[in-house]
C-alpha positions as CSV (number, residue, x, y, z in Angstrom):
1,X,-22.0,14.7,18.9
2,X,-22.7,11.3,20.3
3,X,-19.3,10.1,22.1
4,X,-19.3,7.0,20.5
5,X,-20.0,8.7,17.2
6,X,-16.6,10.4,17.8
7,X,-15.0,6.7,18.9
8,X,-16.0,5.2,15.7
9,X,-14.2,8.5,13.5
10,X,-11.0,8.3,15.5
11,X,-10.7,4.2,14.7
12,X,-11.7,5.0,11.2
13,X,-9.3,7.4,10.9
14,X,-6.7,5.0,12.7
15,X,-7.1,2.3,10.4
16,X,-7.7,4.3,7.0
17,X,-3.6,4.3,6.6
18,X,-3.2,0.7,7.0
19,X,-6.0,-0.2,4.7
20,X,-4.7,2.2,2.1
21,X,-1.3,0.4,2.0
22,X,-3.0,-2.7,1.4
23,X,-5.0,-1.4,-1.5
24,X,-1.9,0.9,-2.8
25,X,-0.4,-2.1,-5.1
26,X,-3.1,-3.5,-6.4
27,X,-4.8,-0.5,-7.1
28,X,-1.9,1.0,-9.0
29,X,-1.7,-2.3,-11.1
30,X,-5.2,-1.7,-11.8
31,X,-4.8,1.5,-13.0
32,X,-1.4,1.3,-15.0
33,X,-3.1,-2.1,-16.7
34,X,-6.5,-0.5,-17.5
35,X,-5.2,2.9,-18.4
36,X,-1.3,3.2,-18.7
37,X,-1.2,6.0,-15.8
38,X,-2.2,6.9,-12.7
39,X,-4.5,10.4,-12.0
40,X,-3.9,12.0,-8.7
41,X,-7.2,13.2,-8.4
42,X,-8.3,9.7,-9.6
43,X,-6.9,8.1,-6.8
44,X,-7.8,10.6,-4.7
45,X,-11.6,10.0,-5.5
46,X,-11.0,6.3,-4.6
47,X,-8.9,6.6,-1.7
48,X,-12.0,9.1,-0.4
49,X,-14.4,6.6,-1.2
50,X,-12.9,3.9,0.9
51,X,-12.0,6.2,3.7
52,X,-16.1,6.8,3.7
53,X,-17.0,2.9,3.7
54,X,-14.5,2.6,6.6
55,X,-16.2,5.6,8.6
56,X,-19.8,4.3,7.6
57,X,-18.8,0.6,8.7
58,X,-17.5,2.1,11.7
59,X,-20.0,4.1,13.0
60,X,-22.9,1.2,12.9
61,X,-20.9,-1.7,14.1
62,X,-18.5,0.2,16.7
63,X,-18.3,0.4,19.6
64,X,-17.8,-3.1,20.3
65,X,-18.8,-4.5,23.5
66,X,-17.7,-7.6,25.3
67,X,-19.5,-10.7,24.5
68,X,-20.6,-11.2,28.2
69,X,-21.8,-7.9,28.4
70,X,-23.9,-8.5,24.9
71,X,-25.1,-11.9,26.4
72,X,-26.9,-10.1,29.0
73,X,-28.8,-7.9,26.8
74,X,-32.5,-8.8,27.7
75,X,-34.2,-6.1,24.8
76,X,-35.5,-6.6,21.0
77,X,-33.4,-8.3,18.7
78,X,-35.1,-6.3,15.9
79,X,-38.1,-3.8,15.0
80,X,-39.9,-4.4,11.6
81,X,-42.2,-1.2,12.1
82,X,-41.9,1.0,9.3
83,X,-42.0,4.6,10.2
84,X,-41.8,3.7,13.9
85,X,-39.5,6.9,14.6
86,X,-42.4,8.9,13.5
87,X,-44.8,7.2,15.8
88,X,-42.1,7.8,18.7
89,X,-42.1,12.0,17.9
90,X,-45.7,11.8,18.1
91,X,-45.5,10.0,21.4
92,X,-43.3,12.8,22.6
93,X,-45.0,15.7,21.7
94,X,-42.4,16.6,19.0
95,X,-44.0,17.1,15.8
96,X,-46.7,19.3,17.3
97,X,-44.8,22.8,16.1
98,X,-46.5,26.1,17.2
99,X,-43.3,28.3,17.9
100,X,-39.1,28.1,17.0
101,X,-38.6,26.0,20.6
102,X,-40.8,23.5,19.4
103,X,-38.4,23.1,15.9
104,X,-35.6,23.1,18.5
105,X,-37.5,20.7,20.7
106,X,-37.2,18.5,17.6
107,X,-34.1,18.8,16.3
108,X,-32.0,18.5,18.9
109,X,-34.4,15.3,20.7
110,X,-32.2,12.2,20.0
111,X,-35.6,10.5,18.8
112,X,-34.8,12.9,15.8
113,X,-31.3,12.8,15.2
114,X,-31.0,9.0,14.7
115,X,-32.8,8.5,11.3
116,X,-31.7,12.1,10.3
117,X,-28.1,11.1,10.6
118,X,-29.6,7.7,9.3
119,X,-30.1,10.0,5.9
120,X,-27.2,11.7,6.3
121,X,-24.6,8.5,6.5
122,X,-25.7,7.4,2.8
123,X,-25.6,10.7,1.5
124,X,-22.2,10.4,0.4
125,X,-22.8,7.1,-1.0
126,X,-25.2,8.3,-3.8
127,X,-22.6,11.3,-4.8
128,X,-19.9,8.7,-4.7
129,X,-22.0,6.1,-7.4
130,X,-23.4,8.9,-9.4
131,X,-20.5,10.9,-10.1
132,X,-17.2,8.2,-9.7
133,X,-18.8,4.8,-10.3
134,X,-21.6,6.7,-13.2
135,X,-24.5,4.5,-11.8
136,X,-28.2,6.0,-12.6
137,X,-30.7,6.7,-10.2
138,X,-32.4,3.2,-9.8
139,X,-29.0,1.8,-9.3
140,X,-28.3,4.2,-6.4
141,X,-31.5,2.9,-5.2
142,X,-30.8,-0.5,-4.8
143,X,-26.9,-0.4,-3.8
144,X,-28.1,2.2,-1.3
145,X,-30.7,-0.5,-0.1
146,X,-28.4,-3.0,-0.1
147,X,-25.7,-1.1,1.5
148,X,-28.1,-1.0,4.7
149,X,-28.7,-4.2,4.3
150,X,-25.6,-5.8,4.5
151,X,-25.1,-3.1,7.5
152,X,-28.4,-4.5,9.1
153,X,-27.8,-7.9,8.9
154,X,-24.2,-7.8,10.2
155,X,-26.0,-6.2,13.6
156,X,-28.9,-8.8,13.5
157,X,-26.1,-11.8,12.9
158,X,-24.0,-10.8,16.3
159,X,-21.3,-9.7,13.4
160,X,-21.6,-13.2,11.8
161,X,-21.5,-14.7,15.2
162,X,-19.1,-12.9,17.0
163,X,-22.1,-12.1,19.6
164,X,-24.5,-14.6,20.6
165,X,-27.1,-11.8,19.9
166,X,-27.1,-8.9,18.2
167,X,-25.6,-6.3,19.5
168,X,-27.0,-3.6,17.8
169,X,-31.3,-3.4,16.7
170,X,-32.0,-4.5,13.4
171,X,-34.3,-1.4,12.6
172,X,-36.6,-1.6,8.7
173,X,-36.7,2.1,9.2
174,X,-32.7,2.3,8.8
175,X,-32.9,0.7,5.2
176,X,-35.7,2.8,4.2
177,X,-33.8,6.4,5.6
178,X,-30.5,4.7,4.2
179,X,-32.3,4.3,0.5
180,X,-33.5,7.9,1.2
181,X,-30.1,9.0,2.0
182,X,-28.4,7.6,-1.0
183,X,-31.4,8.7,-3.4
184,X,-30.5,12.3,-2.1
185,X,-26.8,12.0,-2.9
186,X,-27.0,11.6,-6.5
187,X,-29.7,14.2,-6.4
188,X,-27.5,16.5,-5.1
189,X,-24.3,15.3,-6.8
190,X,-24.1,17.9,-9.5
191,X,-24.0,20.8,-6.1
192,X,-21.2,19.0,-4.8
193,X,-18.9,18.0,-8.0
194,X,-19.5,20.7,-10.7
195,X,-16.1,22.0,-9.7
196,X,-14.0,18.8,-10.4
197,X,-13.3,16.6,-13.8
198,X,-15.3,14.1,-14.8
199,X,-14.6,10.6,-14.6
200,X,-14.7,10.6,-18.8
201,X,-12.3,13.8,-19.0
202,X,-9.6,11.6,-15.9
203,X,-9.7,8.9,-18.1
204,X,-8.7,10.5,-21.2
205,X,-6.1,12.6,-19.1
206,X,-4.6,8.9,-18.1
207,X,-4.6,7.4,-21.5
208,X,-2.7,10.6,-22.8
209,X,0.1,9.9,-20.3
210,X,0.4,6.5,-20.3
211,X,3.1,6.7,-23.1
212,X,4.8,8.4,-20.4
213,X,6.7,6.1,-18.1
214,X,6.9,7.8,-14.9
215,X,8.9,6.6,-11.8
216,X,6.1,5.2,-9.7
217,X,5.4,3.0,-12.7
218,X,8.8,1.9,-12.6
219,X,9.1,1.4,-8.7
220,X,6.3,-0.4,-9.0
221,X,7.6,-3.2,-11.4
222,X,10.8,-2.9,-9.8
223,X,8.9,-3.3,-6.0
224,X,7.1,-6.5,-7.5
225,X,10.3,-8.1,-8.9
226,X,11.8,-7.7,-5.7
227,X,8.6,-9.1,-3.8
228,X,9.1,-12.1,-6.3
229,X,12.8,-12.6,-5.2
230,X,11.9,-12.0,-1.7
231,X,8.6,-14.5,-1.3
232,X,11.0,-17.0,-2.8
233,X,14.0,-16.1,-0.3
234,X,11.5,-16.4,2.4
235,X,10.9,-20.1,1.4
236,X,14.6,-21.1,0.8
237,X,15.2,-19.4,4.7
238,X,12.3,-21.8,5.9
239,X,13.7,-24.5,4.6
240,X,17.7,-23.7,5.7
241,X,16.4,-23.0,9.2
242,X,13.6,-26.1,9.2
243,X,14.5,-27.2,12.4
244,X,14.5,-23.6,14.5
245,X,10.8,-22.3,15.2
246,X,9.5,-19.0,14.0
247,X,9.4,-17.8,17.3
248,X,13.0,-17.9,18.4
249,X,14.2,-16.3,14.9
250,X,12.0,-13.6,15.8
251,X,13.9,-13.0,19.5
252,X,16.9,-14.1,18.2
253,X,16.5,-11.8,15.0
254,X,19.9,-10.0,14.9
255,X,22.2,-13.2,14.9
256,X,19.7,-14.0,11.9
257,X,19.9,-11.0,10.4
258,X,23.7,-10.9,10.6
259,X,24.3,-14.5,9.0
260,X,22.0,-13.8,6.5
261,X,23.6,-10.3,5.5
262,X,27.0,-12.2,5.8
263,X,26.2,-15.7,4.0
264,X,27.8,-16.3,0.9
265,X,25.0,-18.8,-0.1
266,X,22.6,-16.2,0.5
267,X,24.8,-13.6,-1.2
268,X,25.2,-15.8,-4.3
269,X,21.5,-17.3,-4.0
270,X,20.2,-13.4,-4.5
271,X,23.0,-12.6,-7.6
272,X,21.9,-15.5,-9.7
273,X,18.4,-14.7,-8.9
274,X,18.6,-11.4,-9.4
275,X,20.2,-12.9,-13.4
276,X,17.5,-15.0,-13.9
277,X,14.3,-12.4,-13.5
278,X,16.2,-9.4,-14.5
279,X,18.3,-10.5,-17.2
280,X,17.1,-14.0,-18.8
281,X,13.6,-13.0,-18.0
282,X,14.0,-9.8,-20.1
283,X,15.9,-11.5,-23.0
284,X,12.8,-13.8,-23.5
285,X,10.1,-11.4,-22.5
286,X,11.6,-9.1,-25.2
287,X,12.5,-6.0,-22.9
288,X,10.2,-6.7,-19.9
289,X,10.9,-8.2,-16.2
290,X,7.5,-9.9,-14.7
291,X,6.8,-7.0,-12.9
292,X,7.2,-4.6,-15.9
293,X,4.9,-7.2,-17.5
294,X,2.0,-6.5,-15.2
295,X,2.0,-3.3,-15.5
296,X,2.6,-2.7,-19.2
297,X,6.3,-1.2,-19.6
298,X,9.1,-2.7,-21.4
299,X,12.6,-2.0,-21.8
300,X,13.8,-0.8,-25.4
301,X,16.8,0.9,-27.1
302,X,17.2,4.5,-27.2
303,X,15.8,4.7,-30.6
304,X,12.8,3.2,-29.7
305,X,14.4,-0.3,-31.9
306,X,13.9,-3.9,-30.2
307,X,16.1,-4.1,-27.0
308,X,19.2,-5.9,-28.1
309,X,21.1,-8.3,-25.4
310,X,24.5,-6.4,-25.2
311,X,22.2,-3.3,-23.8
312,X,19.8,-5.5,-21.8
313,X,23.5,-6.9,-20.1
314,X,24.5,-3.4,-19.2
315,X,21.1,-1.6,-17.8
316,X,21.1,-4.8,-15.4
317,X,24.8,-5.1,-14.7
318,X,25.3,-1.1,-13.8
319,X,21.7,-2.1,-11.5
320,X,23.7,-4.3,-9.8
321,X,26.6,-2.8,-9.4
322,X,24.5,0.0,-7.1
323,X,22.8,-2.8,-4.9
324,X,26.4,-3.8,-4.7
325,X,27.5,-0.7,-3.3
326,X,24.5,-0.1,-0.9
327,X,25.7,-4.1,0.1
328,X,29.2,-3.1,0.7
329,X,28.4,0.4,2.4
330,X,25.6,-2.0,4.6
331,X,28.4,-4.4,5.8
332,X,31.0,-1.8,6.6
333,X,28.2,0.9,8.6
334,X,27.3,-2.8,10.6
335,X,31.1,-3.5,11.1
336,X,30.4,-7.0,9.4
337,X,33.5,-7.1,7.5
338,X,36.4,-9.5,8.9
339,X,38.9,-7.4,8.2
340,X,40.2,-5.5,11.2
341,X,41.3,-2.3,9.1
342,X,38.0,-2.3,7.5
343,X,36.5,-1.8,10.9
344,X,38.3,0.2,12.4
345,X,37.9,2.2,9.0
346,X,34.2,1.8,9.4
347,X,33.7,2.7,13.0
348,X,35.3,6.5,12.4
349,X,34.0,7.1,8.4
350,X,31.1,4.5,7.9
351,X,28.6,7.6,7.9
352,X,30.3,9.8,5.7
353,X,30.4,6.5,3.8
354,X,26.9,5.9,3.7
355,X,26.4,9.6,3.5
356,X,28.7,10.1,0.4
357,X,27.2,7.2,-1.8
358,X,23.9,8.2,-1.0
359,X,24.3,11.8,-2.2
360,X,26.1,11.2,-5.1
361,X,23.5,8.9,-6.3
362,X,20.7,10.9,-5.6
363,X,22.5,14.1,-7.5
364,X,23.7,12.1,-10.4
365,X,19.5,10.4,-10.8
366,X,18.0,13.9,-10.1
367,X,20.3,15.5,-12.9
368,X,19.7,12.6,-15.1
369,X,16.0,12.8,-14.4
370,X,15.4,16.3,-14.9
371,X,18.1,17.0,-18.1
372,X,17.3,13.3,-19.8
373,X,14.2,12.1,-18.3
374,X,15.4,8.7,-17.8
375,X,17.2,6.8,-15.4
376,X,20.7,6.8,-14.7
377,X,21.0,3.2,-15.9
378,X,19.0,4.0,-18.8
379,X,21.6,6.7,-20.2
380,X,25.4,4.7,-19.4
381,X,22.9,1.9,-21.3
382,X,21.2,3.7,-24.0
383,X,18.1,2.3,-23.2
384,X,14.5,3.8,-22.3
385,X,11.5,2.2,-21.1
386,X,8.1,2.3,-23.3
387,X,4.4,1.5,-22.9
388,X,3.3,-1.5,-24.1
């Protein structure tokens, strides 16, 4: 395989993990608002497809030269003759086929191999439309075209001006054998996928769970509550440190760190937010934080009855009374406390400390989980959370 070829998987592959973390939130609110669950193999088909656009991409645009390097290029900018690879076997002798070394002549002549794997990159595409997205055959057609396109005309711009050329030839030949290549996926798609579910039966499978309220549902409200609190902590820490530059926070970070950990105003600044979204918010979004809002849960007594106040008060106070305890362990393993016993407590037990709390936790949540399926909170509250 050509070595650049291999270049262009290996970055793929790199930057596949980071691009998947980016998608992972708002792909989960997607699903959890549209269908009230999330399907492995659901997101498994989706995180395949983008891991194929990022390899595609990659493989036309990569490597990337320097620009001084492109500069200097002196060839064609593009080629606009339609079946011009097959003009260039016959040229070379190669589709004149009298014995097996001539086919192996062929196949293996780089003259070949570039619109073959040309045919083979969009492949994927069409099984991807056809069987995920449901598109019919003329659709394939023209996102396949248009796939190429936008693939071609990123070369031909320089990559939108990057380049003061292109770096790559802009080739009519690639959108036709892309077309091809796409037309041929959804051909073959029903070789290739008669073993998995359909997109119809994953759907249904969601929409019969989504009464069931699962723990990445709930981290995921919980994670976008605590991204509210935070974007808004950010803001009040620009504005209390307004005069020191981003910069020296960042090489100063631990004596930052450490006064934030330690500030009362900060301490008290995060309790009564934590009241307002977690506890007035609920109380006049009958049950639901913002972030249980978006995607579709609510909080409700154990009977399944309107969530009354008095409960509401004592799922969020034992809530807080945990952070509090993670805070309190935090201080004592980062011998932040004044007190000199405390310390010298915290320098000979603060990991059995940490240890202990953490354990205890975890064993009293997995037994809750697995006798009550609910929370911890949920049960000393008698409260459950519900689809909306």
């Amino acid at each position: 395989m050509n070595p650049s070829n291999i270049y262009a998987m290996r970055m793929a592959l790199f930057i596949f993990p980071f691009v998947a973390a980016i998608f992972l939130i708002p792909y989960l609110i997607y699903q959890y608002q549209r269908h009230g669950s999330l399907v492995l193999f659901k997101a498994f088909v989706t995180y395949a497809f983008i891991y194929y656009l990022i390899n595609a991409c990659f493989l036309v645009m990569l490597p990337l030269y320097p620009r001084s390097v492109v500069a200097a290029f002196t060839g064609p900018k593009y080629d606009l003759q339609l079946f011009g690879f097959i003009r260039e076997l016959s040229r070379l002798g190669l589709l004149e086929i009298s014995s097996k070394r001539d086919i192996i002549n062929l196949i293996t002549n780089e003259r070949f191999l570039e619109p073959f794997f040309n045919v083979i990159l969009t492949i994927p595409f069409g099984v991807f439309l056809r069987y995920y997205f449901k598109r019919d055959w003329w659709e394939v057609i023209i996102y396949s075209f248009l796939l190429s396109l936008t693939f071609e005309l990123t070369q031909l711009s320089g990559l939108f001006g990057f380049y003061s050329r292109p770096h790559r030839l802009f080739q009519v030949d690639d959108l036709m054998l892309n077309t091809i290549g796409g037309t041929i996926g959804y051909i073959l798609t029903p070789l290739f996928v008669f073993m998995f579910p359909t997109k119809d039966r994953m759907v249904e499978v969601a929409q019969k769970r989504s009464n069931n309220v699962g723990p990445v549902r709930r981290i995921l409200a919980l994670t976008i509550d605590m991204g509210i609190i935070l974007i808004i902590g950010v803001i009040a820490f620009n504005f209390i440190y307004k005069d020191v530059s981003l910069l020296n926070i960042l090489k100063n970070y631990p004596k930052y760190t450490k006064e934030l950990i330690t500030s009362n105003f900060v301490y008290l600044s995060f309790t009564l937010m934590y009241l307002f979204f977690m506890l007035f918010v609920p109380a006049v979004l009958n049950g639901s934080t913002i972030g249980k809002k978006i995607v579709r849960i609510k909080l409700v007594n154990s009977d399944g009855s309107k969530l009354s106040f008095t409960r509401l008060l004592g799922y969020t106070t034992f809530t807080f009374v945990i952070a509090n305890i993670y805070y309190v362990s935090l201080l004592i393993y980062l011998n932040l406390f004044d007190s000199p016993y405390i310390i010298s407590f915290a320098i000979e037990y603060n990991f059995y400390i940490i240890y202990g709390v953490t354990v205890v936790l975890l064993m009293a949540y997995t037994y809750n989980a697995l006798m009550y399926k609910r929370t911890l909170q949920e049960s000393i509250s008698r409260t459950k959370h519900v689809t909306i």
